[in-house]
ROZAGU-435520 format. One line per field, with one value per residue (C-alpha): x, y, z; residue in one letter. Coordinates in nm, 2 decimals, padded with zeros to 4 digits, always signed. Each point is the difference from the previous one (the first is absolute). Layout:
BEGIN
X <- [X; ...] .
Y <- [Y; ...] .
Z <- [Z; ...] .
type <- [A; ...] .
***
This chain:
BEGIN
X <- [+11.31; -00.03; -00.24; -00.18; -00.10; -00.08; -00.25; -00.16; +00.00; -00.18; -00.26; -00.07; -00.03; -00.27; -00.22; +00.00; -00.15; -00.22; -00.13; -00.06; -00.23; -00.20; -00.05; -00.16; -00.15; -00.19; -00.06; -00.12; -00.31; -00.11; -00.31; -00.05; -00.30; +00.20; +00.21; -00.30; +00.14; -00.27; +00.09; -00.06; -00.10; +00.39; +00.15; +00.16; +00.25; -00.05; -00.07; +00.17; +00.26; +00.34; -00.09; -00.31; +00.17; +00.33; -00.33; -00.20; +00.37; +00.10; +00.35; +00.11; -00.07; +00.32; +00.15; -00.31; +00.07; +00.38; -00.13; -00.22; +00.33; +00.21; +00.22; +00.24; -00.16; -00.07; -00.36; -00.07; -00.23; -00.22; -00.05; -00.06; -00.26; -00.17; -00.02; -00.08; -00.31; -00.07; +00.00; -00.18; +00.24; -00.15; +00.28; +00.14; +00.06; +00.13; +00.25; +00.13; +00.02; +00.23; +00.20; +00.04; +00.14; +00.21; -00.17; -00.13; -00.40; -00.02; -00.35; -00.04; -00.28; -00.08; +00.12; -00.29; -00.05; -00.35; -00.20; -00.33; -00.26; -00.01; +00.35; +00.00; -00.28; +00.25; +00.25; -00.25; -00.07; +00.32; +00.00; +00.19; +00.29; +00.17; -00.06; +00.03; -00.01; +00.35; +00.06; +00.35; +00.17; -00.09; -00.30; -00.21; -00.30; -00.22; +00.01; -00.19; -00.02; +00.28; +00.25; -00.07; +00.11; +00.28; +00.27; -00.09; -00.35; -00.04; -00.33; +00.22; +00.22; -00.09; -00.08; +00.40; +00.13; -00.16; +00.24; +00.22; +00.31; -00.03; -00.10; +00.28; +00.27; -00.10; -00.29; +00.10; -00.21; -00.08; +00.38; +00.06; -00.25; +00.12; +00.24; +00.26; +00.00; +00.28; -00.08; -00.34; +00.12; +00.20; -00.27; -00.24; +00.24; +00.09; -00.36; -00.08; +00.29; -00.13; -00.34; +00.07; +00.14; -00.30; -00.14; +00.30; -00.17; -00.25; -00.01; -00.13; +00.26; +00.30; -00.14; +00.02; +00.32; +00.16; -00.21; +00.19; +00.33; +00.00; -00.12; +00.13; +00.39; -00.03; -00.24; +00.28; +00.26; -00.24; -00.11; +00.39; +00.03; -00.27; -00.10; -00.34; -00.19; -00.35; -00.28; -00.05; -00.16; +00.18; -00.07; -00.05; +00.09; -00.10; +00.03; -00.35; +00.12] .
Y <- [+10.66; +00.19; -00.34; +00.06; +00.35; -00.06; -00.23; +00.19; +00.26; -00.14; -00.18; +00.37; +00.10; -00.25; +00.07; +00.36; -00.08; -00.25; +00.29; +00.22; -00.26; -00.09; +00.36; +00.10; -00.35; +00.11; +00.35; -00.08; -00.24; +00.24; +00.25; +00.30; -00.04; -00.26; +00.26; +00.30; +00.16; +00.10; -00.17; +00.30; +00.01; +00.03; -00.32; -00.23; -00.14; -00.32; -00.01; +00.30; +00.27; +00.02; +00.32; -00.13; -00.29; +00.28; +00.28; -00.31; -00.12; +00.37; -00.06; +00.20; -00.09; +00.03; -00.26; -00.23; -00.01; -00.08; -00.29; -00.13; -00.01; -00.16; +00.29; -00.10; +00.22; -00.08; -00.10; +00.05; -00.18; +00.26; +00.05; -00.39; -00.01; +00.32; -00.16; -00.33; +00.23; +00.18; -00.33; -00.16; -00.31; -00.31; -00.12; -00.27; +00.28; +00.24; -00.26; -00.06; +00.37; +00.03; -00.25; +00.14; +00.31; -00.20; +00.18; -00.20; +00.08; +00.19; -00.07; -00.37; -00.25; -00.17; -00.34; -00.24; -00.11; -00.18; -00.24; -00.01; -00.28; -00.16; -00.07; -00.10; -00.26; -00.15; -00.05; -00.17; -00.22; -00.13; -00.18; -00.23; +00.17; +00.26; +00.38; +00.33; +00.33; +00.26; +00.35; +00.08; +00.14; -00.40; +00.11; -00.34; +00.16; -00.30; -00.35; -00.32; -00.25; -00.23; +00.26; +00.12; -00.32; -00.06; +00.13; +00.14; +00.16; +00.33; +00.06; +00.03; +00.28; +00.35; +00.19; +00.14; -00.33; -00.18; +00.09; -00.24; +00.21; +00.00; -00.34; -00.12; +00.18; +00.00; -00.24; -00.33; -00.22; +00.14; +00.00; -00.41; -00.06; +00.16; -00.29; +00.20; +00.29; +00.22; -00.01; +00.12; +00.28; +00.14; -00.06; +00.24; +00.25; +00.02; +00.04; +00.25; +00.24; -00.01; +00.09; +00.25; +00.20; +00.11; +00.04; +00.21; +00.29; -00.25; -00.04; -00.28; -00.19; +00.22; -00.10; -00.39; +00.05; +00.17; -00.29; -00.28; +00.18; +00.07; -00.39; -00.24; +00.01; -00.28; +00.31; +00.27; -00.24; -00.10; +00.34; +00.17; -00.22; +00.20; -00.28; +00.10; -00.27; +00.06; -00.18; -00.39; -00.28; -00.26; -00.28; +00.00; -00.34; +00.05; -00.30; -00.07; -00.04] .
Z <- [+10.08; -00.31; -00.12; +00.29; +00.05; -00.42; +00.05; +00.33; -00.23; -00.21; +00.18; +00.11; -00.34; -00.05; +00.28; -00.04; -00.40; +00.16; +00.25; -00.26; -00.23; +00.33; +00.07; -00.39; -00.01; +00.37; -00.12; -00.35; +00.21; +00.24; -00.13; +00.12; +00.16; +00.22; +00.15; +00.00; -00.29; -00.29; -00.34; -00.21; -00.40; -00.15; +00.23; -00.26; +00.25; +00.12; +00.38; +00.19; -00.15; +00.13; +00.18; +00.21; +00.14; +00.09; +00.14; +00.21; +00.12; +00.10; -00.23; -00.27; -00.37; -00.09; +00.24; -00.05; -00.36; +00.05; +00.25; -00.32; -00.26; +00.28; +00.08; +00.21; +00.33; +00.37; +00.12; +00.38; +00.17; +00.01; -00.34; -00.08; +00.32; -00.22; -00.31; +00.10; +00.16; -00.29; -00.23; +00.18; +00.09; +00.19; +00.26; -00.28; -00.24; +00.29; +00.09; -00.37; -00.04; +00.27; -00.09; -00.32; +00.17; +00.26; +00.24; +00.35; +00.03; +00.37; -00.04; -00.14; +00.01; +00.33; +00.01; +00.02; +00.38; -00.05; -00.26; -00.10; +00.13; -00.33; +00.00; +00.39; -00.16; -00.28; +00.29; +00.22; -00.31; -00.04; +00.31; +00.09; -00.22; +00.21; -00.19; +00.11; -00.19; +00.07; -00.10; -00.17; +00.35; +00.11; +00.25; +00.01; -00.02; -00.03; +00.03; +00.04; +00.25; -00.06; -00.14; +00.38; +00.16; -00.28; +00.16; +00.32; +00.15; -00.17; +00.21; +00.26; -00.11; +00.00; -00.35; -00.04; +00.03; -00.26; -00.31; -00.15; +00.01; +00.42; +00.02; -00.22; +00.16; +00.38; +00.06; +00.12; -00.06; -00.32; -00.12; +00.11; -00.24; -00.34; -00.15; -00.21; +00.25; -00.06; -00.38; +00.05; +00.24; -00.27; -00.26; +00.18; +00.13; -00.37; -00.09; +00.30; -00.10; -00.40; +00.10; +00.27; -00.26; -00.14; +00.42; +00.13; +00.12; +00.19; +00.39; +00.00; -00.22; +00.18; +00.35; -00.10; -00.19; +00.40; +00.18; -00.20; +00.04; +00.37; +00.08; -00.25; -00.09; -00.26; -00.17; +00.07; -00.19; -00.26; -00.07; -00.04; -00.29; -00.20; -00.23; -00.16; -00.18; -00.20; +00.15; -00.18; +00.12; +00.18; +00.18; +00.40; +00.19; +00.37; +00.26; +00.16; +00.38] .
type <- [X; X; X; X; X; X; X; X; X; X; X; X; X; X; X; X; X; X; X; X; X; X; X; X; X; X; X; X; X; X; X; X; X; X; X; X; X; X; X; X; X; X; X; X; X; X; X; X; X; X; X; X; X; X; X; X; X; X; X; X; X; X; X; X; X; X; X; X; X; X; X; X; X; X; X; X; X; X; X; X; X; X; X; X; X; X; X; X; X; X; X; X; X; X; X; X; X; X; X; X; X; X; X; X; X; X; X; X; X; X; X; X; X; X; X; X; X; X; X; X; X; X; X; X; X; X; X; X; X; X; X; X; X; X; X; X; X; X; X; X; X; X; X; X; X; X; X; X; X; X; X; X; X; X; X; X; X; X; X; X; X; X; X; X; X; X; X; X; X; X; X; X; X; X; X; X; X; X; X; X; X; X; X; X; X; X; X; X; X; X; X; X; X; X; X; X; X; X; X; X; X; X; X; X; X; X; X; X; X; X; X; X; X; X; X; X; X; X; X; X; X; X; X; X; X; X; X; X; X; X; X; X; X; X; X; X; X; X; X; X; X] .
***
């Protein structure tokens, strides 16, 4: 226990140093002129002082300096949503500052629910191969002509069932064609809990996380066992009924 709680400690340790280099390496490459501040004849730091970023994020300086030497000091969500404001953080570098504070975002990225034409056009050209194009909550979000015959007819399903986590675990038809599929079950429940984690505060990923619960009990047993894989590519063998 003592090994453990060691360790967790100091994986803490690390992000909270990792945190503060991200927040001087971000603050250090902003201008002022970025953020509507005038530069001034006397500036000789690089980027933003200490004190700006703390004024524009409405925290004090004090506490902002302590978060930049990795004092050991709580960060609410509030606070990281200001400062990932004020430095101007595009949603990857949102989401890796949060992390960093093992915080969940309340406001994250959207998950992607539609492709562009020109990748509608590469799917189209790899006819007759079966393709489609999914989103990391398993939404099918476009696919070509034989990937829609493969294993059932996804034209005729409405827009909420076409995600591989339904289809696997309550379609039919979809389901008798998967060879190996209890492992593949567990392989995607494993991947959908280690991506939900950075999606928690998400409707849309809570919403399909109750629908698989509530109508598959193979996804309720699965899912107790709270095994959490990262995503790596594997084969998929599907009979072609």
């Amino acid at each position: 226990m003592t090994t453990m709680t060691t360790m967790a400690q100091g994986a803490t340790d690390i992000r909270r140093h990792e945190l503060a280099a991200f927040l001087r390496h971000r603050r250090e490459h902003i201008t002022p002129e970025q953020v509507g501040l005038p530069r001034g004849r006397r500036r000789r730091t690089p980027g933003l002082r200490r004190e700006e970023i703390a004024h524009l994020s409405a925290v004090g300086v004090t506490w902002y300096t302590w978060l930049e030497q990795a004092r050991d000091i709580q960060v609410s969500v509030q606070v990281l949503d200001a400062l990932a404001r004020t430095l101007l953080l595009d949603p990857s570098e949102r989401a890796h500052l949060f992390q960093l504070a093992g915080a969940v975002d309340p406001t994250p990225a959207t998950t992607c629910r539609t492709v562009t034409p020109a990748v509608r056009q590469v799917l189209e050209q790899l006819e007759p191969l079966p393709a489609c194009v999914q989103n990391s909550r398993y939404d099918i979000l476009a696919y070509n002509r034989t990937y829609g015959l493969l294993l059932c007819d996804l034209d005729a399903l409405p827009p909420e069932d076409r995600n591989c986590m339904v289809l696997s675990f309550t379609h039919e038809p979809w389901r008798a064609s998967i060879v190996h599929l209890e492992e593949t079950q567990r392989l995607m429940a494993a991947r959908f809990r280690a991506t939900m984690a950075g999606h928690l505060a998400e409707p849309a990923w809570k919403m399909l996380l109750k629908r698989l619960r509530t109508e598959s009990p193979e996804f309720r047993e699965i899912w107790e066992r709270h095994e959490v894989v990262a995503h790596r590519t594997k084969r998929k063998e599907f009979l072609n009924r």
